[in-house]
Biopython code that builds the backbone (N, CA, C, O; Angstrom):
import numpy as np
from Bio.PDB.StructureBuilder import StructureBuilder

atoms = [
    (1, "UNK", "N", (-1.352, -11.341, 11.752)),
    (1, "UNK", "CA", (-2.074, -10.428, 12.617)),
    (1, "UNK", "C", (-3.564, -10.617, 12.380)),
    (1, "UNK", "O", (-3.968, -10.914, 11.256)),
    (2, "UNK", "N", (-4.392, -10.455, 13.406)),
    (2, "UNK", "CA", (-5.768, -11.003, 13.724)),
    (2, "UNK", "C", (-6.516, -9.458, 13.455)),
    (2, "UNK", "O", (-5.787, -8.504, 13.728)),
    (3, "UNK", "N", (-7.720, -9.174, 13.012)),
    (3, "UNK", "CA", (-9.014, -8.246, 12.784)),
    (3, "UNK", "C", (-8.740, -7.727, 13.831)),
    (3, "UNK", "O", (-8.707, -8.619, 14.678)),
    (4, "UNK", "N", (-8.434, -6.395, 14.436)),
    (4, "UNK", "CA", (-8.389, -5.613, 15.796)),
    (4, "UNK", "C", (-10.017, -5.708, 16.183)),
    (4, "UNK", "O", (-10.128, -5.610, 17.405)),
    (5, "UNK", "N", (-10.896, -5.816, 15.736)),
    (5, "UNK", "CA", (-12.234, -5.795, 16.729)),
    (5, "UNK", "C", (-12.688, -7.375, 15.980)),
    (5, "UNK", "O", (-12.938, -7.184, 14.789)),
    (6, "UNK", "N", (-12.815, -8.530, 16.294)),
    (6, "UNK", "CA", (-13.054, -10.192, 15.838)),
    (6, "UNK", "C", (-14.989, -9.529, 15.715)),
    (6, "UNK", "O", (-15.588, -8.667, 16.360)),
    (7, "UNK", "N", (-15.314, -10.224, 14.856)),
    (7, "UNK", "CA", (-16.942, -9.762, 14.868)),
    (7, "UNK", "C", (-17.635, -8.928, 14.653)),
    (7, "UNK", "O", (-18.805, -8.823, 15.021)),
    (8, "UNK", "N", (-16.921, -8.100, 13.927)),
    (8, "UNK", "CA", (-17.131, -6.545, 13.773)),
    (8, "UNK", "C", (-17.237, -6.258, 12.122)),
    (8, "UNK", "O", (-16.316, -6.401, 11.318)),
    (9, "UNK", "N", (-18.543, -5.834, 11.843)),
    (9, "UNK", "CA", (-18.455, -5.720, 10.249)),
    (9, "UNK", "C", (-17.291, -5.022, 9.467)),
    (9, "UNK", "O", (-16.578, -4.234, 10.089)),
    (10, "UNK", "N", (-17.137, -5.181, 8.592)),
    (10, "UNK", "CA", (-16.397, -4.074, 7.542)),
    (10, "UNK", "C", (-16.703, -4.213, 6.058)),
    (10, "UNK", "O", (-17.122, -5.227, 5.500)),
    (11, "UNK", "N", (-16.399, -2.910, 5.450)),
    (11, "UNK", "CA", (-16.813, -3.191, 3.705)),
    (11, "UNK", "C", (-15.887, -2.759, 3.012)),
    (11, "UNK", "O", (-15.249, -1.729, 3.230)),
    (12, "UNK", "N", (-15.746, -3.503, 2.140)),
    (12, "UNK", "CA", (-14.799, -3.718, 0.890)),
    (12, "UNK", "C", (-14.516, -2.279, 0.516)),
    (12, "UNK", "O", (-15.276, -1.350, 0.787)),
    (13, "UNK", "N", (-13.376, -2.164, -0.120)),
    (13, "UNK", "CA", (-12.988, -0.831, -0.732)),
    (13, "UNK", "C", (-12.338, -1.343, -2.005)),
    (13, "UNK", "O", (-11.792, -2.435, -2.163)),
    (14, "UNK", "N", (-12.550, 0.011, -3.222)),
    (14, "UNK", "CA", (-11.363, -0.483, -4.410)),
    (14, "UNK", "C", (-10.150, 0.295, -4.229)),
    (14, "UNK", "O", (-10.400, 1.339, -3.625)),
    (15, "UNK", "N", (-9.169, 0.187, -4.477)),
    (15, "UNK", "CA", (-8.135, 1.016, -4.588)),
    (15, "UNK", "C", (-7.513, 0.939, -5.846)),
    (15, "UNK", "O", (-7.882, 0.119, -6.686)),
    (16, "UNK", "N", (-6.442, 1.868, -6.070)),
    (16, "UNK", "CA", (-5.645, 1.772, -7.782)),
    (16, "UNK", "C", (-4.550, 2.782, -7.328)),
    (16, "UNK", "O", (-4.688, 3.901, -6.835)),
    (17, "UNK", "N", (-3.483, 2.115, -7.613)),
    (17, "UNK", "CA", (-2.043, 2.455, -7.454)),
    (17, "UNK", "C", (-1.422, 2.565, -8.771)),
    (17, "UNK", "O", (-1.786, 2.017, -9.812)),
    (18, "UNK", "N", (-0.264, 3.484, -8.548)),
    (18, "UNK", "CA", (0.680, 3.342, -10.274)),
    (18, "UNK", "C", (1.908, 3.390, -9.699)),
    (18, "UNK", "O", (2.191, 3.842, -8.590)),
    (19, "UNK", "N", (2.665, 2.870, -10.557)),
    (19, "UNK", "CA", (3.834, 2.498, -10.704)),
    (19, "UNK", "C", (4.634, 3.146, -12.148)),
    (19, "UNK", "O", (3.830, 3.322, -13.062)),
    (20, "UNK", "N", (5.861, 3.466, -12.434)),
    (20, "UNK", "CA", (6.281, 4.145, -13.653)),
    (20, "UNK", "C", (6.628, 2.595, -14.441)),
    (20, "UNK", "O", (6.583, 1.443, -14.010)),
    (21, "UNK", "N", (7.017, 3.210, -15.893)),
    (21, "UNK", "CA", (6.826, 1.578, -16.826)),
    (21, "UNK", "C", (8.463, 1.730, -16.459)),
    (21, "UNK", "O", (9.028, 2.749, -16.857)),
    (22, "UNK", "N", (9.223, 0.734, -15.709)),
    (22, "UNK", "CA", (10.441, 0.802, -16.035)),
    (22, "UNK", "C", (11.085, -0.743, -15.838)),
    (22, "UNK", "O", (10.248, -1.610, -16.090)),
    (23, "UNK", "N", (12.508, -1.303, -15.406)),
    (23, "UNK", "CA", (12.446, -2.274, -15.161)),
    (23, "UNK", "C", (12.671, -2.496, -13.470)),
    (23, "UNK", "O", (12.864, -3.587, -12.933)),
    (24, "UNK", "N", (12.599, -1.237, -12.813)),
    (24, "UNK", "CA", (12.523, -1.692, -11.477)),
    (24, "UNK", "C", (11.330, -1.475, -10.637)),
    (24, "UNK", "O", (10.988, -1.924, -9.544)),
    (25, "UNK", "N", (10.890, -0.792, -11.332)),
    (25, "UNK", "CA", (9.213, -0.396, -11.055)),
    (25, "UNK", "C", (8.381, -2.175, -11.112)),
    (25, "UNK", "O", (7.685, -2.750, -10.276)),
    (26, "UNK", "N", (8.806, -2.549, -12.326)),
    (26, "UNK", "CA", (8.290, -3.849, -12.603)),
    (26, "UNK", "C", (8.929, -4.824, -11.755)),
    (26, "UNK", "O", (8.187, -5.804, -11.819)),
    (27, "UNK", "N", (10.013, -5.127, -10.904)),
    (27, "UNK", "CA", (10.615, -5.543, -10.185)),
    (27, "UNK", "C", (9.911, -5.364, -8.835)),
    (27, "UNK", "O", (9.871, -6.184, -7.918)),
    (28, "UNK", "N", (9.138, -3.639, -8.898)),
    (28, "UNK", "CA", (8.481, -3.627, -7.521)),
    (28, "UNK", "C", (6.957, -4.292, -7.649)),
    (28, "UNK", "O", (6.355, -4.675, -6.646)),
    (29, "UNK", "N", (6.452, -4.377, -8.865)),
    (29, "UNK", "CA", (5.484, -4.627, -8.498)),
    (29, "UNK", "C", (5.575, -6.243, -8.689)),
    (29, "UNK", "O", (4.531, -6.845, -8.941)),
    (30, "UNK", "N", (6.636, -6.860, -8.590)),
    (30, "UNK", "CA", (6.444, -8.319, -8.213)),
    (30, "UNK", "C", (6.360, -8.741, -6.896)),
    (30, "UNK", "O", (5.655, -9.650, -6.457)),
    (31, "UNK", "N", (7.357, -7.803, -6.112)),
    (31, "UNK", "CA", (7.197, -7.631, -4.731)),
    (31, "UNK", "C", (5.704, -7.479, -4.351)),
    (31, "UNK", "O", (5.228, -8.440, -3.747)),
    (32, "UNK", "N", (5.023, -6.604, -4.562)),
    (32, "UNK", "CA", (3.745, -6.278, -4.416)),
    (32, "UNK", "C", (2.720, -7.544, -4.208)),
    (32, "UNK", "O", (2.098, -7.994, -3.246)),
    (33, "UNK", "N", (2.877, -7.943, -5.800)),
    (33, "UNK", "CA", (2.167, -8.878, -5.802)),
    (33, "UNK", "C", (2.352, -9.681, -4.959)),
    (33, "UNK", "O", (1.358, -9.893, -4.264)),
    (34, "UNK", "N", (3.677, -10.522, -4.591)),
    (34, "UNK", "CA", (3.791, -11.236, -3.133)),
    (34, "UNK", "C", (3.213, -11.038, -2.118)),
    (34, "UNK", "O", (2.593, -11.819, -1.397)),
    (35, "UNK", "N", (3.467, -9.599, -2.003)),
    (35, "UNK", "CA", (2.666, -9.001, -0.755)),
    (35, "UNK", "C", (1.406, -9.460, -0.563)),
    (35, "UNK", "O", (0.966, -10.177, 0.336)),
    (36, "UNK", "N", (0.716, -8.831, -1.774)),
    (36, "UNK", "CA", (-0.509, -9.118, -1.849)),
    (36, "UNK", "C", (-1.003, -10.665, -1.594)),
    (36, "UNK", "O", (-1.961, -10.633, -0.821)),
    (37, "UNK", "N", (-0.804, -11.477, -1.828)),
    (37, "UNK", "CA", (-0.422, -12.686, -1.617)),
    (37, "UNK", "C", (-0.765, -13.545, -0.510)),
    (37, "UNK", "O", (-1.608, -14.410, -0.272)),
    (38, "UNK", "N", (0.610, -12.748, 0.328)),
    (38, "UNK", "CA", (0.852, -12.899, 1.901)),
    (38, "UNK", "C", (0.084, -11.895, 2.758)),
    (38, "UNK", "O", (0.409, -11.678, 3.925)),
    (39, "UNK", "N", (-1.194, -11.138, 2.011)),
    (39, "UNK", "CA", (-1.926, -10.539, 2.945)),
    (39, "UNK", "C", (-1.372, -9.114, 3.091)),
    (39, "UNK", "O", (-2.124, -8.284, 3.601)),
    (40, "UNK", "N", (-0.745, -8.921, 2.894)),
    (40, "UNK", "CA", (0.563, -7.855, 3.558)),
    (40, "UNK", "C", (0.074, -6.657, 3.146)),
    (40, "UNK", "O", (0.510, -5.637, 3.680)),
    (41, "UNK", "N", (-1.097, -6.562, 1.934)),
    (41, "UNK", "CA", (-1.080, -4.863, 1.339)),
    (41, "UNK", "C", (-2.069, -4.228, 2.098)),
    (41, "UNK", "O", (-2.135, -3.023, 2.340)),
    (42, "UNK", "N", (-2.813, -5.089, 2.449)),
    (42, "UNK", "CA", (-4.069, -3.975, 3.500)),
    (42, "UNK", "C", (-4.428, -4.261, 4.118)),
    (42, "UNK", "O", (-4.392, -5.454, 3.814)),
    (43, "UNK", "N", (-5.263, -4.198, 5.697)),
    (43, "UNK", "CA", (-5.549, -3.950, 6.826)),
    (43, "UNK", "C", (-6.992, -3.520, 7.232)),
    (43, "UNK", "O", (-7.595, -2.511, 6.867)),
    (44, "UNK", "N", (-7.498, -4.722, 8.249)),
    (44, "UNK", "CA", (-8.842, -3.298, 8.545)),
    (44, "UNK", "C", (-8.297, -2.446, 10.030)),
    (44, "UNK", "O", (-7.795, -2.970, 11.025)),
    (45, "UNK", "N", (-8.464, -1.587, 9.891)),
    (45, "UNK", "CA", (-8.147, -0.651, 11.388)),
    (45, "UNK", "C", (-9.250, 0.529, 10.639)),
    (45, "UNK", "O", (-10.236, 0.472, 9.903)),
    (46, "UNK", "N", (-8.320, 1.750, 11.402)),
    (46, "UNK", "CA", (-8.487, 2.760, 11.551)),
    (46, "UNK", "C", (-8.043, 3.869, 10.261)),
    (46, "UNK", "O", (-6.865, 4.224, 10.290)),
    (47, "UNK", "N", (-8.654, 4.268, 9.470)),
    (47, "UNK", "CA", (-8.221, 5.161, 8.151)),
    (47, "UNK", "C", (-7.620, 6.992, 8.788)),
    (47, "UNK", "O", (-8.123, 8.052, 9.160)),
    (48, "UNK", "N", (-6.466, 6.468, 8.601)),
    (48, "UNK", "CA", (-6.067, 7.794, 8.602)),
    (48, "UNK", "C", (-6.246, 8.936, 7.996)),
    (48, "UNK", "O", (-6.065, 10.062, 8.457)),
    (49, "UNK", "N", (-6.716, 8.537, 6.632)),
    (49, "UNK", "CA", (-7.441, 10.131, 5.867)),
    (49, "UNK", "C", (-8.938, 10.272, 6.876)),
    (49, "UNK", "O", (-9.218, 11.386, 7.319)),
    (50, "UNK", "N", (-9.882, 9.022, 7.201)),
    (50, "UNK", "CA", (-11.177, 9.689, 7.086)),
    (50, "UNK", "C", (-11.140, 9.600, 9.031)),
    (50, "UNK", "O", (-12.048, 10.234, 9.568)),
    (51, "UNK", "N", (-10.392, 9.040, 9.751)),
    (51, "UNK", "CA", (-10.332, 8.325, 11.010)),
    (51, "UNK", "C", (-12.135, 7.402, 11.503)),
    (51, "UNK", "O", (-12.799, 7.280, 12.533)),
    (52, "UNK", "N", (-12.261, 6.937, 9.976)),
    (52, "UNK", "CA", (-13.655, 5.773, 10.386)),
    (52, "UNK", "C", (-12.822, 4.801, 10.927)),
    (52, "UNK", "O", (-11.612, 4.769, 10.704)),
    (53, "UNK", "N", (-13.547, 3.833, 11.783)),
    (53, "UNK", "CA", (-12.930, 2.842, 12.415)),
    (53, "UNK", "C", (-13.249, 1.283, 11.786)),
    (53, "UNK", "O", (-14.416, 1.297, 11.393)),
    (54, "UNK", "N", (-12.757, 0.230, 11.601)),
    (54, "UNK", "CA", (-12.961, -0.716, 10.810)),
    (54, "UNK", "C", (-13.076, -0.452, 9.735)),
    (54, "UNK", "O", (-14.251, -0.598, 9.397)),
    (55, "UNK", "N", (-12.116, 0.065, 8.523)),
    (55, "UNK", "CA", (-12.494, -0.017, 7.409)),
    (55, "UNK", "C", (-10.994, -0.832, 6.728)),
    (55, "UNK", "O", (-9.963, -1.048, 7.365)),
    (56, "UNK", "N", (-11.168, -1.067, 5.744)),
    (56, "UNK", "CA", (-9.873, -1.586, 4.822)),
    (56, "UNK", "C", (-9.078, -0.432, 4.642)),
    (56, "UNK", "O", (-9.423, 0.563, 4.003)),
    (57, "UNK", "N", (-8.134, -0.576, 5.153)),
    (57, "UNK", "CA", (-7.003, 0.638, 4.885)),
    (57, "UNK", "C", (-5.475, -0.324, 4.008)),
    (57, "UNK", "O", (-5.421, -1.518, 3.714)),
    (58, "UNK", "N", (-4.652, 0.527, 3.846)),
    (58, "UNK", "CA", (-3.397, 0.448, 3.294)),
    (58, "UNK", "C", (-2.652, -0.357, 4.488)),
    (58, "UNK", "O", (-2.930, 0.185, 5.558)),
    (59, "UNK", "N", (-1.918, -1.314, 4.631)),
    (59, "UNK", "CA", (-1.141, -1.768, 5.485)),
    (59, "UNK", "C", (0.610, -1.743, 5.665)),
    (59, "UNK", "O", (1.429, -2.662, 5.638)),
    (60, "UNK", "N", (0.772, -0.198, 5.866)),
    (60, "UNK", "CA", (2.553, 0.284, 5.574)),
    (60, "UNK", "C", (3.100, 0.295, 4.891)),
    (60, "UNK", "O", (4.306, 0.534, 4.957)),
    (61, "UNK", "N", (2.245, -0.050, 3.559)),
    (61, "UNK", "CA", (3.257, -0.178, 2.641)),
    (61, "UNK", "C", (2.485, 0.894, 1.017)),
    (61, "UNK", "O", (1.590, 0.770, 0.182)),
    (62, "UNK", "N", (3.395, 1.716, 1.334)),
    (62, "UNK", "CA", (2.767, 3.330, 0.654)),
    (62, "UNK", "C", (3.004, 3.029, -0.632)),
    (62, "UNK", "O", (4.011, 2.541, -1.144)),
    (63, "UNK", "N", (1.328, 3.578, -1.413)),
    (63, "UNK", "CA", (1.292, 3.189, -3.077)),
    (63, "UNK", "C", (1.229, 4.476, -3.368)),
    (63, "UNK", "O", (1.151, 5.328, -2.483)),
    (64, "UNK", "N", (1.259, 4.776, -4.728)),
    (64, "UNK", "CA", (0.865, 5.863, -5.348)),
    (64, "UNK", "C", (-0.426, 5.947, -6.133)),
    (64, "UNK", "O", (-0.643, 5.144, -7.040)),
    (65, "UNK", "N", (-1.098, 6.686, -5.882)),
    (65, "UNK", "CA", (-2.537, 6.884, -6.278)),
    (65, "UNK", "C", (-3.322, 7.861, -6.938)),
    (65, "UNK", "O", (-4.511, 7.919, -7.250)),
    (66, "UNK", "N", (-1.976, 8.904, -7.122)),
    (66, "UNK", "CA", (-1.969, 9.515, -8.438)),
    (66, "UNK", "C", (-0.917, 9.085, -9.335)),
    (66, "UNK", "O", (-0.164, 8.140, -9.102)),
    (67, "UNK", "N", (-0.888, 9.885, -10.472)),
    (67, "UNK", "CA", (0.048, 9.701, -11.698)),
    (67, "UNK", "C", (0.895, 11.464, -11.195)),
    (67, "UNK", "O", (2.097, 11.727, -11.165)),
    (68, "UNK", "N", (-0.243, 12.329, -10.884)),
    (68, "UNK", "CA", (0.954, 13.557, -10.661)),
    (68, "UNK", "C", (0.341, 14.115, -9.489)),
    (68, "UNK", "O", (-0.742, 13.778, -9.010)),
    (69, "UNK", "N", (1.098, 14.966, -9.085)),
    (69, "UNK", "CA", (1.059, 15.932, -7.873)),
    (69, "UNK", "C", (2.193, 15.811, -6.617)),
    (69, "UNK", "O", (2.165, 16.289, -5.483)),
    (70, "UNK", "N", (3.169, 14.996, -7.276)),
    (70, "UNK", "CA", (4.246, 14.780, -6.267)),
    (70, "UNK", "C", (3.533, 14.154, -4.876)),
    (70, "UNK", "O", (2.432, 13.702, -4.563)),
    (71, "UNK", "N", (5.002, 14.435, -4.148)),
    (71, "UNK", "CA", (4.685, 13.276, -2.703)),
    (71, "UNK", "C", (3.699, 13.719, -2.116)),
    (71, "UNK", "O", (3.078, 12.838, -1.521)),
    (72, "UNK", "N", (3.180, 14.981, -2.008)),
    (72, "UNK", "CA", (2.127, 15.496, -0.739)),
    (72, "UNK", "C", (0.477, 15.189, -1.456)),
    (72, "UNK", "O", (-0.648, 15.368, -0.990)),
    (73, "UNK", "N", (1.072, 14.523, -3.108)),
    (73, "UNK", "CA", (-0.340, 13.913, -3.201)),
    (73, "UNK", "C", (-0.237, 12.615, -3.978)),
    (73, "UNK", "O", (-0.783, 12.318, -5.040)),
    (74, "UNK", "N", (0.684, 11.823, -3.124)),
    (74, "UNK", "CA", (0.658, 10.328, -3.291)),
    (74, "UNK", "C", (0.461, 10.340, -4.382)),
    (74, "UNK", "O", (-0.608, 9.894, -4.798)),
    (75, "UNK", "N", (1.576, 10.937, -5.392)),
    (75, "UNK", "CA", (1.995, 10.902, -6.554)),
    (75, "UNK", "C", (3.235, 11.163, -7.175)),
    (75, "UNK", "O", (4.201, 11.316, -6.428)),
    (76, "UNK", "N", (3.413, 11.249, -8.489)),
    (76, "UNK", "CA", (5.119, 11.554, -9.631)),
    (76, "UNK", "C", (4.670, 12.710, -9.488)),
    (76, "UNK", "O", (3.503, 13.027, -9.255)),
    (77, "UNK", "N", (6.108, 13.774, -9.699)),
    (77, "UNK", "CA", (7.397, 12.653, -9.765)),
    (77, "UNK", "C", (7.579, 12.585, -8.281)),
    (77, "UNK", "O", (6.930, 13.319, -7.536)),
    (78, "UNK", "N", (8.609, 11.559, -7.760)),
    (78, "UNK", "CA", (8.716, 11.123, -6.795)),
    (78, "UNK", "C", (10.222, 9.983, -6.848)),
    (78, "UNK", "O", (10.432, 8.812, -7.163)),
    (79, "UNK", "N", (10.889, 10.955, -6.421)),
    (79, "UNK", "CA", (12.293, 9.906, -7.064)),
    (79, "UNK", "C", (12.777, 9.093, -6.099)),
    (79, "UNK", "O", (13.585, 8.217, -6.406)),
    (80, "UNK", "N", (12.284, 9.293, -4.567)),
    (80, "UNK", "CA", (12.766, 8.045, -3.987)),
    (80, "UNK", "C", (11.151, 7.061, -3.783)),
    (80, "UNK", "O", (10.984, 6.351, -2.791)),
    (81, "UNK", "N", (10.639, 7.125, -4.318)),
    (81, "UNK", "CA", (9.625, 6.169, -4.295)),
    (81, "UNK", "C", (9.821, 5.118, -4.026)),
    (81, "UNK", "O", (9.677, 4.677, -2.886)),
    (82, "UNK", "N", (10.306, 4.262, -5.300)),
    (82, "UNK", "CA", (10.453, 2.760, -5.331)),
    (82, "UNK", "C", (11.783, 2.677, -4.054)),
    (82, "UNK", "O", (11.330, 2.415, -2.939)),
    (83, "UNK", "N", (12.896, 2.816, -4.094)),
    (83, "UNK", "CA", (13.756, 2.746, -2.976)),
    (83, "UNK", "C", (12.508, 2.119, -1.938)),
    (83, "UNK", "O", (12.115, 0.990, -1.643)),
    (84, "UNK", "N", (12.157, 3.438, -1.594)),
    (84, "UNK", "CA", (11.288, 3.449, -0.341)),
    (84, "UNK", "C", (10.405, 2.323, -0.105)),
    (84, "UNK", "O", (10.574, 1.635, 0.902)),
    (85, "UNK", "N", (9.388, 2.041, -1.014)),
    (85, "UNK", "CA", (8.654, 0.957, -1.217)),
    (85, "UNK", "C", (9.244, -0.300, -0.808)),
    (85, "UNK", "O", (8.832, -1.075, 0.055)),
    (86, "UNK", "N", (10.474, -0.413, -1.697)),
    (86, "UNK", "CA", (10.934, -1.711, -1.278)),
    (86, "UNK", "C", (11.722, -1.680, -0.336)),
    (86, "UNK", "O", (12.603, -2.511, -0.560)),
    (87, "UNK", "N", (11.933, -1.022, 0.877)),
    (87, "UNK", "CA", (12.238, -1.006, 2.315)),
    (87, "UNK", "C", (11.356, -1.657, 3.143)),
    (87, "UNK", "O", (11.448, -2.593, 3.937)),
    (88, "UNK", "N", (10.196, -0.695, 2.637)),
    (88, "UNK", "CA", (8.722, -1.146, 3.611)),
    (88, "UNK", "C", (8.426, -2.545, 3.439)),
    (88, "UNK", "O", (8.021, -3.184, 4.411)),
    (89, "UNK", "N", (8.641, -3.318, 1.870)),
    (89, "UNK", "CA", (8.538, -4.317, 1.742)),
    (89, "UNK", "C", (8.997, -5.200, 2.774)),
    (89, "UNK", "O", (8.365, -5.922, 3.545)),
    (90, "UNK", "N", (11.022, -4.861, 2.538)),
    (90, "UNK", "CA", (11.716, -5.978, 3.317)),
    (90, "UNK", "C", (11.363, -5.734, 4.505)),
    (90, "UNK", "O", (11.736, -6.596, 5.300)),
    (91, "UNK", "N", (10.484, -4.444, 5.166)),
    (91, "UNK", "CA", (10.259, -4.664, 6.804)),
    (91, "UNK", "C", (9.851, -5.809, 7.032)),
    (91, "UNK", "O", (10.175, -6.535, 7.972)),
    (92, "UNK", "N", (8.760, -6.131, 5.762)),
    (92, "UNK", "CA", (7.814, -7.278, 6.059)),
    (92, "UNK", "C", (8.034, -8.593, 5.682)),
    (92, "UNK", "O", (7.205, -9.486, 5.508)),
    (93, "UNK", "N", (9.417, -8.620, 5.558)),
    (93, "UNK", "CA", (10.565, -10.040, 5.064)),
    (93, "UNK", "C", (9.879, -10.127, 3.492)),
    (93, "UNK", "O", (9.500, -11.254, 3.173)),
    (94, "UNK", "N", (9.690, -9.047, 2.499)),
    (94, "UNK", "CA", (9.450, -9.434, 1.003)),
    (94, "UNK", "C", (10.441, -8.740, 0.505)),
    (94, "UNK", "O", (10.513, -7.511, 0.520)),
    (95, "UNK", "N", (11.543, -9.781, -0.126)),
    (95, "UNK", "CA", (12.462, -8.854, -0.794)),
    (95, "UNK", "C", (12.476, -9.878, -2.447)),
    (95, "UNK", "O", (13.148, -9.496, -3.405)),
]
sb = StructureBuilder()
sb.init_structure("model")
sb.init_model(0)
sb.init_chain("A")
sb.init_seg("    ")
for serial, (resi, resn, name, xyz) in enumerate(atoms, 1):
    if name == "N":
        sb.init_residue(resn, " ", resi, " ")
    sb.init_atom(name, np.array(xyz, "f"), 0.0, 1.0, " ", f" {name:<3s}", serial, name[0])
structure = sb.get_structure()
């Protein structure tokens, strides 16, 4: 998939995700890393938290970005997490 606006500035963002220490957690984040790889973890569009336009966003495939506050803050605990993760993955043929 091609830059939705070709010519159009954008600026870098950092992000930081967690994962629990386990052995499928570590299993997901090999997936990840593929992802990452194949381009697959982020996107410039449209940010759904801030709705700026052209910025580096997340590309479908949902991290965790806290350590706590459960799901409504993209955090643990969170017990179908990984499941989930690696769905979104295989959407994107990474299994």
């Amino acid at each position: 998939e091609s830059h939705p606006n070709p010519g159009t500035p954008y600026h870098g963002t950092t992000r930081t995700a967690y994962l629990p220490e386990n052995r499928e957690a570590r299993h997901v984040l090999s997936l990840l890393q593929k992802a990452f790889e194949l381009q697959q973890i982020f996107t410039v569009g449209q940010s759904r938290t801030t709705g700026y336009d052209n910025v580096i966003t997340w590309n479908d495939i949902h991290h965790k970005t806290n350590v706590n506050g459960g799901m409504e803050n993209f955090g643990y605990p969170d017990k179908t997490y990984l499941n989930r993760v690696k769905q979104e993955l295989a959407a994107k043929g990474i299994k």
